[in-house]
C-alpha positions as a Markdown table, in Angstrom:
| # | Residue | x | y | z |
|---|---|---|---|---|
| 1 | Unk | -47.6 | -1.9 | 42.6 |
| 2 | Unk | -45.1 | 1.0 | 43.2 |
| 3 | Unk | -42.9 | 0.9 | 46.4 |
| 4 | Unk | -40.8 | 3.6 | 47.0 |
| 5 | Unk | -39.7 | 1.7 | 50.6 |
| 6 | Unk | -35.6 | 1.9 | 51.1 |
| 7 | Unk | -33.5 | -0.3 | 52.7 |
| 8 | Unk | -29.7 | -0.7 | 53.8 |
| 9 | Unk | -27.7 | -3.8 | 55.1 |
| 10 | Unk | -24.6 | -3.5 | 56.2 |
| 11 | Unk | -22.2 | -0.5 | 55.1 |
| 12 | Unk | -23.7 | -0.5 | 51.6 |
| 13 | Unk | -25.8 | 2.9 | 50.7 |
| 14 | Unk | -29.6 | 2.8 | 50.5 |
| 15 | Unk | -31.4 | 0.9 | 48.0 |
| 16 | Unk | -34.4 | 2.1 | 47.0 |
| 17 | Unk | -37.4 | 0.1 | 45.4 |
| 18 | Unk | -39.0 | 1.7 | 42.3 |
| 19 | Unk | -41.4 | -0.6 | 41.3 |
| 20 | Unk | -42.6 | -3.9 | 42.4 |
| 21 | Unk | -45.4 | -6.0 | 41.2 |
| 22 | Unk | -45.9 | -10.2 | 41.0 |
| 23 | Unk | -43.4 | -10.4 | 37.7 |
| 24 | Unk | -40.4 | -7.4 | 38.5 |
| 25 | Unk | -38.3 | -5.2 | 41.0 |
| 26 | Unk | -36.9 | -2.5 | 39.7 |
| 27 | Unk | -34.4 | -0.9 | 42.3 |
| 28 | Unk | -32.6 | 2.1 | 42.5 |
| 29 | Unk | -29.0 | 1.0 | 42.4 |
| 30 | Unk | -26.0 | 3.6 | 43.7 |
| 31 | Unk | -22.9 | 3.6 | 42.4 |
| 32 | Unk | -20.4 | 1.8 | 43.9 |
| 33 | Unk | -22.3 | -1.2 | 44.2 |
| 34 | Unk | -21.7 | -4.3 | 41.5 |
| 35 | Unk | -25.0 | -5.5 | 40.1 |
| 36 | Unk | -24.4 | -9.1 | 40.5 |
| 37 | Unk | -21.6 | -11.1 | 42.5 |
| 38 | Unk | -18.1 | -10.6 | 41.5 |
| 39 | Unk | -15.1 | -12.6 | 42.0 |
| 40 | Unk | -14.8 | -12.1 | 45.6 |
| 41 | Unk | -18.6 | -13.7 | 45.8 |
| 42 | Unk | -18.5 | -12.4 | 49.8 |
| 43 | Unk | -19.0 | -9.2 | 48.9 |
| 44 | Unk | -22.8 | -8.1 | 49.0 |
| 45 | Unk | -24.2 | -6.4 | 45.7 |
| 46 | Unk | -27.8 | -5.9 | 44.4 |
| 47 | Unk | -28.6 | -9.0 | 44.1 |
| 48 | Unk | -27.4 | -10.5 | 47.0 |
| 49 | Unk | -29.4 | -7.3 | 49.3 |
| 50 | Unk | -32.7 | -8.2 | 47.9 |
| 51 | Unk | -32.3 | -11.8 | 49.1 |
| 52 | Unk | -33.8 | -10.5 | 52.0 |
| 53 | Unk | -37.0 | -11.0 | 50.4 |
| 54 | Unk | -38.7 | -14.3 | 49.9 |
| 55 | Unk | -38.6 | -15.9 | 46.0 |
| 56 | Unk | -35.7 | -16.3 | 43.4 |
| 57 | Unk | -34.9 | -13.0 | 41.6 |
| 58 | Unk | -34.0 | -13.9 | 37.9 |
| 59 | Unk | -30.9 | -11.4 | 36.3 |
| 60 | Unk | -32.3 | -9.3 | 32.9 |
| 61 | Unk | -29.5 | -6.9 | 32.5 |
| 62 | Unk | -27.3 | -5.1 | 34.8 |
| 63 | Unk | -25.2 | -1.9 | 34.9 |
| 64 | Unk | -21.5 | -1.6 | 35.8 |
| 65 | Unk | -20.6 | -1.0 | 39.4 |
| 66 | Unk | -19.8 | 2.6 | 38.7 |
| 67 | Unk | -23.0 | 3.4 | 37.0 |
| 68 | Unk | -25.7 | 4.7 | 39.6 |
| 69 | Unk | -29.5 | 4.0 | 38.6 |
| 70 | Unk | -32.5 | 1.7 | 37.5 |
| 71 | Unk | -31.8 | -2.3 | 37.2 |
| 72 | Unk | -34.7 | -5.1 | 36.7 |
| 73 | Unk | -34.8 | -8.1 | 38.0 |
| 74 | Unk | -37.6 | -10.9 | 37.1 |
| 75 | Unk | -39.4 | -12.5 | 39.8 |
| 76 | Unk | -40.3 | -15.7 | 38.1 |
| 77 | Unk | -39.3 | -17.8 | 34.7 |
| 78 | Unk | -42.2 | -16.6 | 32.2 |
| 79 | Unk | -41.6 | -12.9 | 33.3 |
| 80 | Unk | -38.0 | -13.5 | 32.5 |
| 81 | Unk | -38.4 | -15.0 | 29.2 |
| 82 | Unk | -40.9 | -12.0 | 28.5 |
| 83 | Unk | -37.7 | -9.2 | 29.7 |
| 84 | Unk | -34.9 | -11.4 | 27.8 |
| 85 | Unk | -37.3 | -11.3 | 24.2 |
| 86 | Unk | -37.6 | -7.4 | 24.9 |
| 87 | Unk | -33.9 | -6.7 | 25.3 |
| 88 | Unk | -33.2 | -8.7 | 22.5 |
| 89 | Unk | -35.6 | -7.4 | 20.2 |
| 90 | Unk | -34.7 | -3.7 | 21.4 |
| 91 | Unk | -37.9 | -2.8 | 22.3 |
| 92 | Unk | -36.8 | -1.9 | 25.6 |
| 93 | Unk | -35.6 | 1.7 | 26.2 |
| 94 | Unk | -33.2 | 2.7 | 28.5 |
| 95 | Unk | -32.4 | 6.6 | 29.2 |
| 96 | Unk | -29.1 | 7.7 | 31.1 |
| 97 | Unk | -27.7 | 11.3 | 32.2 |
| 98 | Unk | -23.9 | 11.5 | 31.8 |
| 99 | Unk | -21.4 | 14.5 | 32.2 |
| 100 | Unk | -19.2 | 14.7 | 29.5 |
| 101 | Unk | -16.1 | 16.5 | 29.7 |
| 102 | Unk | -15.5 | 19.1 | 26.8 |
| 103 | Unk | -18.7 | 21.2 | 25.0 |
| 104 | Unk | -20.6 | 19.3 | 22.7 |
| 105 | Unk | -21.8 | 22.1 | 20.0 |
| 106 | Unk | -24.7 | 20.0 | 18.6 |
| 107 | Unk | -28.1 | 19.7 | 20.5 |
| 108 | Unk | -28.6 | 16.1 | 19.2 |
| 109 | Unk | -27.1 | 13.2 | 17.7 |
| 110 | Unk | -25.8 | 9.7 | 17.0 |
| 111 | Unk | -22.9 | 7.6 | 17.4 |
| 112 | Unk | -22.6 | 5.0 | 14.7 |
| 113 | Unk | -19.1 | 3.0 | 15.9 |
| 114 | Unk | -18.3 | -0.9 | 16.0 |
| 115 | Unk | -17.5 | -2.1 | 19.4 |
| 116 | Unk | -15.5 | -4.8 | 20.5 |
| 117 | Unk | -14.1 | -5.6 | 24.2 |
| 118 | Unk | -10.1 | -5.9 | 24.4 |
| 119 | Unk | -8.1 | -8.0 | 26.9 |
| 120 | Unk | -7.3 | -5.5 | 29.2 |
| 121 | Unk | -11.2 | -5.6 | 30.0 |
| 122 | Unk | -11.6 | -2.0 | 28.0 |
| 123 | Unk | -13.9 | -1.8 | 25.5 |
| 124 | Unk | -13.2 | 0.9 | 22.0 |
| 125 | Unk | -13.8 | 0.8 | 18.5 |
| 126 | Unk | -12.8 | -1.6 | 15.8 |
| 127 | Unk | -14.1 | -1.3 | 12.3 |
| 128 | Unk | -12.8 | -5.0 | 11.5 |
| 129 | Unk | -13.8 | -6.7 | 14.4 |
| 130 | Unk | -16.3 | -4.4 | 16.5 |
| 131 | Unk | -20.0 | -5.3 | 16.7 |
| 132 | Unk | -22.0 | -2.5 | 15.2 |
| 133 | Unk | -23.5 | 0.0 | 17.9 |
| 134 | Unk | -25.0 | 2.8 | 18.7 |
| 135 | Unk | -25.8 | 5.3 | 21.1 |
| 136 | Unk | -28.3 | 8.2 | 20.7 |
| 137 | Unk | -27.8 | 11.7 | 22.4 |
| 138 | Unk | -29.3 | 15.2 | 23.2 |
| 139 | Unk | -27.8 | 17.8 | 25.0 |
| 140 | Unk | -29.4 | 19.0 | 27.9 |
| 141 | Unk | -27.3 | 21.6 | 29.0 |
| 142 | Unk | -23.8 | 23.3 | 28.7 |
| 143 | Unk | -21.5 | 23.7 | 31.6 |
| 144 | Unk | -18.7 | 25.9 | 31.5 |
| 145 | Unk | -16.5 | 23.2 | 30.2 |
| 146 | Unk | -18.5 | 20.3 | 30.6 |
| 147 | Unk | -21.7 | 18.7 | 29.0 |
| 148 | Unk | -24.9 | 17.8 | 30.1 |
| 149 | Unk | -26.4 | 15.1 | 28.0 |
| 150 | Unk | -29.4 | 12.4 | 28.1 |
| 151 | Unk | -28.3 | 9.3 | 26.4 |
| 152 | Unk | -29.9 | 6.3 | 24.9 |
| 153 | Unk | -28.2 | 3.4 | 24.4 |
| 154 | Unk | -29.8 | 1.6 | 20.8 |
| 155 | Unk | -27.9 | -1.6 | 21.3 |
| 156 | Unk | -26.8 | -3.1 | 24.5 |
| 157 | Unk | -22.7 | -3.4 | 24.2 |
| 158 | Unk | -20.7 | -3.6 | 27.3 |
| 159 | Unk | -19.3 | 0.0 | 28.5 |
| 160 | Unk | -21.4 | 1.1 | 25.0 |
| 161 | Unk | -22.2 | 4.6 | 26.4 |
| 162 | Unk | -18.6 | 5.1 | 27.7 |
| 163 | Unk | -16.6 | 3.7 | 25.0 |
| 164 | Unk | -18.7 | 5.8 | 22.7 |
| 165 | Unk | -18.4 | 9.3 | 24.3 |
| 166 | Unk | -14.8 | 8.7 | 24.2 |
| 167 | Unk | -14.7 | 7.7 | 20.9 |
| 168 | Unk | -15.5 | 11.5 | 20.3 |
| 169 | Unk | -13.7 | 13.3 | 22.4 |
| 170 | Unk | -15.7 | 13.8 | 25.2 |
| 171 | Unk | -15.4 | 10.8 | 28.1 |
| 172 | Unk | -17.4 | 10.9 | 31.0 |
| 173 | Unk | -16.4 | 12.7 | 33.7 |
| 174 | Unk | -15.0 | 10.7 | 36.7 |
| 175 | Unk | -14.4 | 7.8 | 34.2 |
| 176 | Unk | -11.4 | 6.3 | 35.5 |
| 177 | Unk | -11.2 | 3.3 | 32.3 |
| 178 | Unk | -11.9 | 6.3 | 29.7 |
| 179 | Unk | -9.9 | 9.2 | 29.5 |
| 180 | Unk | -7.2 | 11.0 | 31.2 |
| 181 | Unk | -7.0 | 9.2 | 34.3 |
| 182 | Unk | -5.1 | 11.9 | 36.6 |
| 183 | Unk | -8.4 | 14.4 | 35.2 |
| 184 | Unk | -10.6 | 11.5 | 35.6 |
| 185 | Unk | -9.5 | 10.9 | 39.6 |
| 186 | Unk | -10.6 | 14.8 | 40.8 |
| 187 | Unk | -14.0 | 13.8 | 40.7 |
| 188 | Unk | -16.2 | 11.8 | 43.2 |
| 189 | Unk | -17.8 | 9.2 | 40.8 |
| 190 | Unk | -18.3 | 8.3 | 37.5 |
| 191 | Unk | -21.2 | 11.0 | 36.4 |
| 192 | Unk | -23.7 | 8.5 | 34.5 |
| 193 | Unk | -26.7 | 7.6 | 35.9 |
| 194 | Unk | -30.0 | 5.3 | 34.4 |
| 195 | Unk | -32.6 | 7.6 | 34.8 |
| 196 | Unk | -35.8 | 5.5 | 33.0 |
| 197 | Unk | -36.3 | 2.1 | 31.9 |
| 198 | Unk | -39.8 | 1.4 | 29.4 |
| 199 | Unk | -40.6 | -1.5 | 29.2 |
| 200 | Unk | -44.1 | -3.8 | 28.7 |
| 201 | Unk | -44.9 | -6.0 | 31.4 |
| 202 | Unk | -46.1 | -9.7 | 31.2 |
| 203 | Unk | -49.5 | -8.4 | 31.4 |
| 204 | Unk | -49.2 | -6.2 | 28.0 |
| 205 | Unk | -49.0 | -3.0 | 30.0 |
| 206 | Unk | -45.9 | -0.7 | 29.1 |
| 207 | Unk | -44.5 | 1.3 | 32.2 |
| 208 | Unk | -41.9 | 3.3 | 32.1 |
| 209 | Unk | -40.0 | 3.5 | 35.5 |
| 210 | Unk | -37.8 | 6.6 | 36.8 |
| 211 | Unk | -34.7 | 7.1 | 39.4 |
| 212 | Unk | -34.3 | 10.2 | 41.2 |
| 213 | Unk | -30.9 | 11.9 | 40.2 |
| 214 | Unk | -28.9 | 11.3 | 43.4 |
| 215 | Unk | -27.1 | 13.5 | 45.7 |
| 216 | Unk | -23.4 | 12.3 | 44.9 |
| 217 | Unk | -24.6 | 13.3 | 41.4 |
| 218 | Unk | -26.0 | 16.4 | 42.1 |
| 219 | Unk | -22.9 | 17.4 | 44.2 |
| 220 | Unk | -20.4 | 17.3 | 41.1 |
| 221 | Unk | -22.7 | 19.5 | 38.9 |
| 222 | Unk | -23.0 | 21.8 | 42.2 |
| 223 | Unk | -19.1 | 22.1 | 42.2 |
| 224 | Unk | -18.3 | 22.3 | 38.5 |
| 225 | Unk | -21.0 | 25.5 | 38.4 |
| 226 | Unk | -19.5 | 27.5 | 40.7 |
């Protein structure tokens, strides 16, 4: 069933349930907040607020802490073999809206670069070594100096989306590991957001889920279109 109920614990922001049935929760994750436990395990993340309710919650994917939007969990073992086979197999597709700095003059496109992670925890492109990825794109709108885009990410690489839009020029605003960081810390947050997740449920149906652009989002575009 859909839930749109919201919650809060402690200082952390709202979290808001998208969907909710006997095999998944999606949640509407804000930014800010890391996806699973990190090294200091006392702090609370997602996964540690929805322990409130009864059941084990099994981990399908997550987003960095600085990314705003949908994340899955699986509620039981067959529903999270089901998720795993579908991100493996691709057949899951995820849509984000990112500001980029700079214009992009094309409405569309595709970035073909091989990824690898570096010590320093950054991830960029290396033809030798780098895993091959790639991240889809349309433009949605231009803005004054800034881009607009939806983006789909075709394989599933760490920081994908960011490393990639650096990769040509045009970082994610607010994106303190990629690009200029003096730029980078004028803006409130780091302007990518998971808007939809598809996917097919145990039960053969294919959903696709959506997360409301939030405010903190909406706020930057407010101030960069004065």
């Amino acid at each position: 069933m859909c839930n749109e109920n919201t919650f809060q614990i402690s200082h952390q922001p709202a979290i808001s349930i998208l969907f909710e049935n006997d095999d998944i929760i999606a949640v509407n994750k804000p930014e800010g907040l890391a996806s699973i436990p990190e090294r200091a395990r006392e702090k609370e993340c997602v996964l540690s607020l929805l322990s409130v309710f009864p059941g084990k919650l099994y981990v399908v994917h997550r987003l960095d802490k600085e990314v705003s939007g949908i994340i899955v969990f699986a509620k039981n073992a067959a529903a999270h073999r089901n998720l795993n086979e579908q991100f493996s197999s691709r057949a899951i597709k995820k849509i984000y809206v990112a500001l980029t700095h700079g214009v992009i003059n094309k409405n569309s496109g595709i970035i073909k670069k091989p990824l690898r992670q570096f010590g320093s925890g950054r991830v960029g492109v290396d033809t030798q070594r780098g895993k091959l990825s790639a991240t889809e794109f349309e433009v949605i709108k231009l803005l004054g100096d800034y881009t607009l885009i939806s983006v789909c990410p075709v394989s599933g690489r760490r920081h994908q989306i960011r490393a990639h839009l650096y990769s040509i020029g045009h970082p994610i605003v607010g994106d303190l590991r990629y690009g200029n960081k003096t730029v980078q810390q004028r803006f409130a947050r780091l302007m990518l957001h998971a808007q939809k997740i598809t996917l097919r449920l145990p039960s053969g149906q294919t959903i696709t889920i959506e997360a409301p652009i939030p405010e903190s989002f909406k706020v930057v575009i407010e101030g960069i279109s004065r």
